[in-house]
C-alpha positions as CSV (number, residue, x, y, z in Angstrom):
1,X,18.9,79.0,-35.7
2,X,18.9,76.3,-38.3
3,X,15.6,77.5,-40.7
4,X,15.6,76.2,-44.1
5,X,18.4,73.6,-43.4
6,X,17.6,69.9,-44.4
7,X,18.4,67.2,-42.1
8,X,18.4,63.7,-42.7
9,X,18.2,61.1,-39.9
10,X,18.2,57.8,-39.5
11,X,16.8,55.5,-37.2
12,X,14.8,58.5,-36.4
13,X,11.5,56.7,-35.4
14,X,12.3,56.6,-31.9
15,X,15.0,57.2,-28.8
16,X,17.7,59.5,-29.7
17,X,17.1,59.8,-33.2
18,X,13.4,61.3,-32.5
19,X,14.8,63.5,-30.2
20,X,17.1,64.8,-32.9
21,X,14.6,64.8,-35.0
22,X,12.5,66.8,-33.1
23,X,15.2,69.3,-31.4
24,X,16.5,70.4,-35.4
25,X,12.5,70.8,-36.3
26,X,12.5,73.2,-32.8
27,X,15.1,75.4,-34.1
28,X,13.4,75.3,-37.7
29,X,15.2,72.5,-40.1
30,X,12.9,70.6,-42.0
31,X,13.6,66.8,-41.4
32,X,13.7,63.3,-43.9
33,X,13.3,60.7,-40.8
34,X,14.2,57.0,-42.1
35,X,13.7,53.9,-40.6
36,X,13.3,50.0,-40.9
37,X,9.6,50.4,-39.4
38,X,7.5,52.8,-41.5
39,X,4.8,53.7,-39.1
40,X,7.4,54.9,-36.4
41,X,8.8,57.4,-38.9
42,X,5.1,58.8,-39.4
43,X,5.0,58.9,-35.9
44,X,7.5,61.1,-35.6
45,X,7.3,63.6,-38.8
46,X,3.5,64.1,-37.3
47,X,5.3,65.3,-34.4
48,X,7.8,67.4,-36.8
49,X,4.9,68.9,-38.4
50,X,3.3,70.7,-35.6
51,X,6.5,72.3,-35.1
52,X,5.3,74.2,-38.3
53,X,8.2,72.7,-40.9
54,X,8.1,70.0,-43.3
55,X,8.3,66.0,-42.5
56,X,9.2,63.1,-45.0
57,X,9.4,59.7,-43.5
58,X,11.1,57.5,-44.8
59,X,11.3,53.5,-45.1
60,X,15.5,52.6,-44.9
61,X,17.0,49.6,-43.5
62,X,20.7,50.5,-43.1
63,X,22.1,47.6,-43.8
64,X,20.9,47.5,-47.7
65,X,22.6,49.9,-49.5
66,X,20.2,50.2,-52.1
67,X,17.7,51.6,-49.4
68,X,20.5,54.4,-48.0
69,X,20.5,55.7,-51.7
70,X,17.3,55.5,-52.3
71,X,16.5,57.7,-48.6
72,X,19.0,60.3,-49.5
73,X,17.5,60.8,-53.2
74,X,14.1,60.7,-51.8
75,X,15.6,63.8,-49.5
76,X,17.1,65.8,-52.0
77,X,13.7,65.5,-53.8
78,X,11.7,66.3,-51.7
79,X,13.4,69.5,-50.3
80,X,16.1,70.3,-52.7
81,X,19.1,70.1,-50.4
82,X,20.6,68.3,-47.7
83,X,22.7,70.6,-44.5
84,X,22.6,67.5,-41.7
85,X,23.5,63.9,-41.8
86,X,23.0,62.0,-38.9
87,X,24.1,58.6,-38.6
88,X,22.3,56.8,-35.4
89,X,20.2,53.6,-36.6
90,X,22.4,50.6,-35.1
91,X,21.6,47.0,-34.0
92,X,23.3,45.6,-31.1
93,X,24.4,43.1,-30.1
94,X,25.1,42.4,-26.3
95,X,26.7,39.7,-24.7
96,X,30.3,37.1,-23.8
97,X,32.8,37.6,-26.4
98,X,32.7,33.7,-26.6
99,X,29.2,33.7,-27.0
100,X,29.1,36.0,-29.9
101,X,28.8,34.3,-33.6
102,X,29.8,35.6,-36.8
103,X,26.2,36.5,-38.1
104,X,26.3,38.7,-34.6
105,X,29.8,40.7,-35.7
106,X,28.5,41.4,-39.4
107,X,25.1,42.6,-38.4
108,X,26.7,45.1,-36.1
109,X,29.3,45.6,-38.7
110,X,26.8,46.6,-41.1
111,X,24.3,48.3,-39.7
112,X,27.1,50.4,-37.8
113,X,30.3,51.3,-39.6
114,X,29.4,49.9,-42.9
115,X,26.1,51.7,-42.9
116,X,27.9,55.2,-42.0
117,X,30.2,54.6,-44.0
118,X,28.2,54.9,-47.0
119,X,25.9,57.5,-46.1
120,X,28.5,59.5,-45.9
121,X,30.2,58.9,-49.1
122,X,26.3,59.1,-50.8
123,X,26.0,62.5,-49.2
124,X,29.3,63.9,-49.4
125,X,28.5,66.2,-52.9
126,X,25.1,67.3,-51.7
127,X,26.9,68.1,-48.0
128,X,29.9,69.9,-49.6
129,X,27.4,72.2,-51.7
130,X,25.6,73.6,-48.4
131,X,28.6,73.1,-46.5
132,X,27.3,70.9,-43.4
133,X,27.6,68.7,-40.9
134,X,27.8,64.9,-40.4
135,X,26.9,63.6,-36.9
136,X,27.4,60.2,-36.0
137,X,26.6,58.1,-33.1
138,X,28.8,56.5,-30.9
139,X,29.1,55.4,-27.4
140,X,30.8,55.6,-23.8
141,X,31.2,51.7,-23.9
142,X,34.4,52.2,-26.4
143,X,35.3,54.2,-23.4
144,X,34.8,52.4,-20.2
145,X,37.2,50.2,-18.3
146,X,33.8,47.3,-17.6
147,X,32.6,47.1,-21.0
148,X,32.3,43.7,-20.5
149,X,29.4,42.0,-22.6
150,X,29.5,44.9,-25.0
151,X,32.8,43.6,-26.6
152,X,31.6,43.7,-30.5
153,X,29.1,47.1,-29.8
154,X,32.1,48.6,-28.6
155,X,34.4,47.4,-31.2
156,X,32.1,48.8,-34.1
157,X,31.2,52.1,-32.3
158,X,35.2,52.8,-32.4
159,X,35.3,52.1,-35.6
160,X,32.7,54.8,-36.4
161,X,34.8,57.5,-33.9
162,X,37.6,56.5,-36.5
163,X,35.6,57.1,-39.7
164,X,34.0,60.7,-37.9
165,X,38.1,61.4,-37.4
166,X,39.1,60.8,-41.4
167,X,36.0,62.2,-42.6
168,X,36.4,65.6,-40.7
169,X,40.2,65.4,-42.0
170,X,39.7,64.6,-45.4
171,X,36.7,66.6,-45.8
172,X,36.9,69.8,-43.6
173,X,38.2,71.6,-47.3
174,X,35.6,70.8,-48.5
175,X,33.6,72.7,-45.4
176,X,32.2,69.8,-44.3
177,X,32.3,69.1,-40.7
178,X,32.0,65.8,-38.9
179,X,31.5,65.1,-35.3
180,X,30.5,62.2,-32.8
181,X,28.6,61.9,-29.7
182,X,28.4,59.3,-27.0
183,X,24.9,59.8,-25.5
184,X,22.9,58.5,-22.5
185,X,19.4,59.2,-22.9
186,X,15.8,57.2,-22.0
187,X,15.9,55.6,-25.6
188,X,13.2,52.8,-25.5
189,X,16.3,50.0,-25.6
190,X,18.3,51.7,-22.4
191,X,14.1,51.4,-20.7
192,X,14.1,47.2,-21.4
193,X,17.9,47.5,-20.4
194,X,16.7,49.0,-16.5
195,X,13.4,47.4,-16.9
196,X,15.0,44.0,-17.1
197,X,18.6,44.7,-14.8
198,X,17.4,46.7,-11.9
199,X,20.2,46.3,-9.8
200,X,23.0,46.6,-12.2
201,X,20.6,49.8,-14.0
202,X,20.3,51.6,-10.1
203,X,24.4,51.5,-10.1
204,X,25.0,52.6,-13.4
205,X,22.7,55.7,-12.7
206,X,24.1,56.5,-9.6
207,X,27.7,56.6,-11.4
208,X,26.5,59.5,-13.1
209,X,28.0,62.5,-11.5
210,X,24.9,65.1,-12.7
211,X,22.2,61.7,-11.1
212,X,20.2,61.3,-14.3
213,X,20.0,60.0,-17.5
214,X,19.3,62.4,-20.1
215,X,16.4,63.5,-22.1
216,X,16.6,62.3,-26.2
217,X,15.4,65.8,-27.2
218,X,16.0,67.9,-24.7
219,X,19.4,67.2,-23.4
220,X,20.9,65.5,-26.7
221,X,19.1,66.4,-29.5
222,X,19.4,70.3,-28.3
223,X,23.1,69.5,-27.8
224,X,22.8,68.0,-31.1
225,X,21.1,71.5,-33.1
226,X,23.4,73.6,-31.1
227,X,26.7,71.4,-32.6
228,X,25.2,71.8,-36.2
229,X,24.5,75.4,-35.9
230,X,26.9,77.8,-37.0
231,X,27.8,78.9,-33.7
232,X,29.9,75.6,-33.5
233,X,30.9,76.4,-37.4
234,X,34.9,75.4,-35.8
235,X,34.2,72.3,-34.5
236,X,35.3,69.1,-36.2
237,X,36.3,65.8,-35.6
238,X,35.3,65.0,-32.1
239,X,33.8,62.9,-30.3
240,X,31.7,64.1,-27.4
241,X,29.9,62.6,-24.3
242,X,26.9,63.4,-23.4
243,X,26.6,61.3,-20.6
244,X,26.2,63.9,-17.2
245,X,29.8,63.5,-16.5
246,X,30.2,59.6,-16.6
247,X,33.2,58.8,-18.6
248,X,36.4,60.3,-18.2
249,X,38.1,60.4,-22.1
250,X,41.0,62.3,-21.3
């Protein structure tokens, strides 16, 4: 379904972004996986490999600029082309809106919209040449009436749903589409979140109409290959949950 595409992912090492990773290399795209910790990336492009297509791991820390060039030159290098973008590396930050500092706000800032942002722009010519796909990651807190403690995540994952919106407008003549998805999946930072809230983790599951919290490659990275496949070729500019049926968004 997706052979000889390029993908590039970031924050790929682990969670959703491996399972991604590893869903596009399934249906035959060869994958650039960049992150801030090196040996993660390996990790996962070993697992890419054996999958029969081609790896390149990648050292990027989204928040320098510099390093989100220097990933996407390294990609176009390495494979000649680039058919995916996927924006998922984020840090978060989780607590009181009075308890939250500046340095908190511009970390999630840039690492988040900032971050997308300019991956996008970087990749726009090389995107508009193969005509592909952008997906970014967002989340059901922007969406949720108790998002309480996840003020500034939630703030910053809307703005990214609002850069995905522009983008797919501005861009779709240019064939590029752009889509969002707001996943639940057993990334390791939503295993610390149960491991460390029990009670508060057994109620959130049980609000989940389909009982479970999903797989990162199996039920959102697949969702993910089948969204940049050309089977979805006319959808742009949405934002999708992939949460079992949790959020309303109506």
């Amino acid at each position: 379904m997706l052979s000889g595409k390029v993908a590039l992912i970031t924050g790929g090492g682990q969670g959703v972004g491996q399972g991604i990773a590893l869903a596009l290399a399934k249906q035959g795209a060869n994958v650039a996986i960049a992150g801030r910790t090196l040996s993660k990336c390996e990790t996962t492009a070993a697992m890419i490999t054996e999958r029969g297509v081609k790896a390149l791991p990648l050292h990027c820390d989204v928040n320098n600029k510099e390093d989100l060039q220097s990933a996407l030159d390294a990609t176009i290098n390495s494979f000649g082309r680039l058919d995916i973008l996927v924006n998922n590396a984020q840090q978060v930050s989780r607590g009181p809106l009075l308890s939250m500092t500046d340095e908190d706000m511009n970390s999630n800032w840039s690492s988040g919209p900032l971050a997308t942002l300019r991956l996008m722009q970087m990749a726009h010519p090389h995107l508009k040449e193969t005509r592909g796909h952008i997906l970014n990651l967002c989340s059901s807190t922007m969406k949720r009436w108790d998002n309480g403690t996840y003020g500034v995540y939630a703030a910053v994952k809307a703005a990214i749903q609002q850069l995905t919106r522009a983008a797919a407008n501005e861009w779709g003549k240019d064939g590029i589409r752009v889509n969002a998805i707001m996943p639940h999946a057993k990334s390791p930072a939503l295993k610390w979140w149960i491991d460390n809230n029990p009670i508060e983790a057994a109620a959130f599951q049980a609000s989940i109409p389909l009982g479970y919290i999903g797989e990162c490659e199996d039920d959102i990275g697949a969702f993910v290959a089948m969204m940049c496949s050309d089977g979805a070729r006319y959808l742009s500019g949405q934002t999708i949950a992939l949460d079992g049926g949790q959020v309303f968004t109506g």
